[in-house]
N, C-alpha and C positions, 0 to 999 in steps of 0.2 A: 758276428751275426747277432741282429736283435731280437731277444723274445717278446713281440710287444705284448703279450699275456703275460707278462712280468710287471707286476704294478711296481717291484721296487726302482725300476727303470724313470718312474715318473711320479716317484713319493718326493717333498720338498719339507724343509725346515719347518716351513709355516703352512699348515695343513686349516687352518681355520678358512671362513670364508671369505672369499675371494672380494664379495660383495663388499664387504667392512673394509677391508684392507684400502679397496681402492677408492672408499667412500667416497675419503677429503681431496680434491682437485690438487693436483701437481701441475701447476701453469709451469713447466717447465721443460725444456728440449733435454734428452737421455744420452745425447754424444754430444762434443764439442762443435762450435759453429762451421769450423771444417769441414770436419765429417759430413753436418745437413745439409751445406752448401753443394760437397761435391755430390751427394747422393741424389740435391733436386736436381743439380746437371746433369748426371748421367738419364734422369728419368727423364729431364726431358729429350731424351733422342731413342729413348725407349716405348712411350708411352702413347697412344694414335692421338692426334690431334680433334678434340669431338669426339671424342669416346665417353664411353660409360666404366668409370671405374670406381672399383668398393676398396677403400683401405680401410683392413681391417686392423684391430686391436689398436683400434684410432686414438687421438687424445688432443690435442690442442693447436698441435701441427700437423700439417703431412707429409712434408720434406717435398712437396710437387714443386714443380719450376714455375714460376712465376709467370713469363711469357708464354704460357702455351693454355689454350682455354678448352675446356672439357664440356660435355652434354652435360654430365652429372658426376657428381664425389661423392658417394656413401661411406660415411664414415660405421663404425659400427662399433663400440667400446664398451668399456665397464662406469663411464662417469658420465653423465648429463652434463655436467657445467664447463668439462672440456671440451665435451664435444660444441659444445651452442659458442664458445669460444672462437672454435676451429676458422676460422676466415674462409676455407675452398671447399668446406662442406656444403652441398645442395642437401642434403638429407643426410639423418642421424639415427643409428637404432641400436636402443643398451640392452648388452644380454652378456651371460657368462660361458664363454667357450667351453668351460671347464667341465658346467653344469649340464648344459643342453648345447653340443657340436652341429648340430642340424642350426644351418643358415634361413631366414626369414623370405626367402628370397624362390623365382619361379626360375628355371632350369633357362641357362641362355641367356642370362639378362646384361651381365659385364664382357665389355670387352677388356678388360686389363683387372688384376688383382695386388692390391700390396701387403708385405704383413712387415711392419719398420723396428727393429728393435724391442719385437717383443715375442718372435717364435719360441723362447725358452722357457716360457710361461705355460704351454700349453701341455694340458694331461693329455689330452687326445687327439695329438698331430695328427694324425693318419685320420683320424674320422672329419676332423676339419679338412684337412686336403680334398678326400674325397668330395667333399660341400661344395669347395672352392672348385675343384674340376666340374661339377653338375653345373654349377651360375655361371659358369664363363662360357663363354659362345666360340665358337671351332676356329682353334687357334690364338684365341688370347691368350695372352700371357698372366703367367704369377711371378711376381718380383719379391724376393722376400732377402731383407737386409738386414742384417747382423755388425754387435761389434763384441768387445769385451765388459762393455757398461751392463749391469744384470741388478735385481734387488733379490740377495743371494737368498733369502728365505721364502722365495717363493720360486725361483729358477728351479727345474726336475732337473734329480740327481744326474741322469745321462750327460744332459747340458752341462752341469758344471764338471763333470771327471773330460770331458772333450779340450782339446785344443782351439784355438780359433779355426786353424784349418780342418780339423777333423767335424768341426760345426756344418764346414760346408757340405760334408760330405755325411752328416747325419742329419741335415733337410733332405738333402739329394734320395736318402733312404727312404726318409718318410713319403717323398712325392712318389716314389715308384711301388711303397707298400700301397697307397692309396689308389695306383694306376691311374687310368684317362689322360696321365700327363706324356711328353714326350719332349726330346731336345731339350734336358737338363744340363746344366752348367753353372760355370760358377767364377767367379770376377774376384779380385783382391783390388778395392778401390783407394785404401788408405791405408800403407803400409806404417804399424807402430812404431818404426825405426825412425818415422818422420816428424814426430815431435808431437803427433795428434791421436787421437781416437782411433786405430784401426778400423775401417768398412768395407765389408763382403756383402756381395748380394750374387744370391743363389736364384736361379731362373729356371723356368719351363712352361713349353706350352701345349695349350690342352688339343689332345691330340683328334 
């Protein structure tokens, strides 16, 4: 059981600000081209075709499928010049989850949510889920994929004492600490034995 009034659950190495750290742009993909390939495949048979989707904790990529074309991709990150990078962003908005978990955004507005290789960053899952539950509109979904790739001085402690499978299953906690979600589940897409990046992606939709 988690006490999330436990800040040492989501204390990390590198406690300075989040802002500095992510100042300088990382033009770079965080799993192997494996991993992002299979991840934009699975998404595209995930994700509604013309929909409105916000991937958050965005940055240069989005790992979306190629062929499939959307109303809008709001990206929403800690860097400007990743974001203005981004090829499949329609819109971009920089803020620090860490700092302020309330989203920019009016109740309703996404049909699909992604958070890509970066949920172990976050101090305040559960106050961000519940966000993500308020923006999505009845019955989108949240897709949130993980691997083992981390920047260990900033990943909360919880996340790095976890397994990769026990990851799945400590999103899984935080979307039902957060409620409004439902029909959580959880996928092993790239198993490590395979020569590549292991990729999980943890699901649910807003209920």
């Amino acid at each position: 059981m988690i006490d999330f009034s436990d800040p040492r659950y989501f204390e990390r190495l590198d406690e300075t600000a989040d802002t500095a750290f992510y100042a300088m742009p990382r033009l770079v993909i965080h799993v192997d081209e494996h991993a992002s390939a299979t991840l934009a495949r699975w998404l595209g048979g995930q994700l509604p075709s013309g929909g409105d989707i916000l991937d958050l904790m965005s940055a240069w990529r989005s790992h979306l499928p190629p062929d499939v074309r959307f109303a809008s991709v709001v990206g929403h990150g800690m860097n400007t010049v990743e974001l203005r990078e981004n090829p499949a962003l329609t819109a971009a908005v920089v803020q620090d989850l860490n700092v302020l978990p309330a989203l920019p955004f009016r109740d309703s507005s996404f049909d699909a949510g992604l958070i890509s290789f970066s949920m172990q960053y976050l101090t305040h899952p559960v106050a961000v889920a519940r966000e993500i539950a308020r923006v999505l509109r009845p019955g989108g979904k949240l897709h949130v994929a993980y691997s083992n790739r981390l920047f260990p001085t900033k990943a909360v402690a919880i996340w790095q004492a976890c397994s990769d499978a026990e990851r799945a299953q400590l999103v899984a906690t935080y979307l039902r600490e957060a409620g409004g979600f439902a029909d959580i589940g959880a996928e092993r897409l790239v198993d490590e034995a395979s020569g590549h990046d292991p990729l999980y992606v943890v699901s649910a939709a807003k209920a």
